[in-house]
C-alpha positions, 0 to 999 in steps of 0.5 A, a space after each residue: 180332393 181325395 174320393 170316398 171309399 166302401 159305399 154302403 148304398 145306393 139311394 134314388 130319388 126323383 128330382 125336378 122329374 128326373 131319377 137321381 141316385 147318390 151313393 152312401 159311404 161307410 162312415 167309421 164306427 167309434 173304437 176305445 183303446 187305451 193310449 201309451 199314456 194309459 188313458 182310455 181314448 175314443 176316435 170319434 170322441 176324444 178326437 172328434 173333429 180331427 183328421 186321422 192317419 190310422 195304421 197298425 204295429 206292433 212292438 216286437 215286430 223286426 222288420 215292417 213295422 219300424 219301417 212303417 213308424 219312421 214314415 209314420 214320423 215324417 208325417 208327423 215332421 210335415 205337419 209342424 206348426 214352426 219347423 223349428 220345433 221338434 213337438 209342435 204339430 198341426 191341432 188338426 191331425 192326429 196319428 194313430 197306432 194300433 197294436 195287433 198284438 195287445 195281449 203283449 203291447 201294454 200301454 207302457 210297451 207302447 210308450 217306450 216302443 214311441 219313445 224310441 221315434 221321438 213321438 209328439 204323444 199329444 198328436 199320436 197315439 199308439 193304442 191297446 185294448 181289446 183284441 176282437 174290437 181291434 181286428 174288428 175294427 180293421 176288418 170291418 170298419 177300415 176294409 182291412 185284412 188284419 188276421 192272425 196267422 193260421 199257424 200260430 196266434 201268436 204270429 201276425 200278417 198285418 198289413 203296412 196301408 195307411 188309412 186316411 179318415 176325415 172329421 167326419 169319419 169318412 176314409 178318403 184314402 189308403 197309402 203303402 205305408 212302406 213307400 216312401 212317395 205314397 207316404 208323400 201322396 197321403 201328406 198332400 191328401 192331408 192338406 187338401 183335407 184341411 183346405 176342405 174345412 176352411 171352404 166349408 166355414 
């Protein structure tokens, strides 16, 4: 199974007479944005008990994040429920896109931005909101290095990782959303994650 990533602590406690430690883990906190189709969306509510595949683009971006997109997409064409139909993915995961630039990216930018890539929009989201919540979110809640430019804050180094999070908010894995092979890596990690569930029924 993929391991647990940022611990937060170390706990010790003494069992059958011997000191035993165990490690506590970052768990995410909850974001609200607004999706491609105008509804205000919650992480840990609206997608409560799903997997979710995060990462960050954004709109006018000419290079990195189409690229980051189109293999964000085949995510989406591996977790088909029939491979003979274009829109139906698995219930159990959800992609998610953020914008890290939303004083541009409107939820109607967004929309015709995942119009562009065929987007299931009932498994992936492309999100908008406030600004400090989303870099903090990155930063602080994902371990990622989301800033501006300190050039211009209109320019943006965002990064191109793929963040793996499990039904109860743990992140479980970070992938180069740009190769091709660590993109297959997160989809085999994904699988294991559903497996995961159905042991624990």
């Amino acid at each position: 199974m993929p391991g647990y990533f940022i611990s937060e602590k170390i706990t010790s406690k003494m069992l059958d007479g011997k000191m035993q430690q165990d490690t506590i883990f970052h768990r995410i906190a909850d974001l609200q944005l607004i999706n491609q189709m105008g509804e205000q969306i919650s992480l840990n509510n609206t997608l409560q008990g799903k997997i979710l595949v995060i990462n960050f683009i954004y709109t006018t971006c000419p290079s990195v994040c189409p690229k980051l997109t189109q293999n964000m997409k085949l995510l989406q064409k591996a977790f088909r429920k029939d491979r003979k139909k274009k829109m139906d993915m698995n219930n159990e995961i959800h992609l998610v896109s953020i914008t890290v630039d939303p004083d541009r990216d409107s939820f109607q930018t967004l929309r015709k931005y995942a119009e562009r890539f065929e987007v299931n929009h009932d498994h992936w989201y492309f999100l908008t909101g406030n600004r400090d919540s989303i870099y903090h979110f990155a930063r602080k809640e994902l371990g990622l290095s989301v800033q501006p430019e300190e050039h211009g804050a209109k320019d943006f180094i965002h990064t191109q990782k793929i963040v793996l999070v499990d039904r109860n908010r743990y992140i479980r894995g970070y992938y180069n959303g740009l190769d091709s092979a660590a993109v297959g890596k997160c989809a085999y990690d994904i699988s294991l994650l559903s497996m995961e569930k159905k042991k624990k029924k």
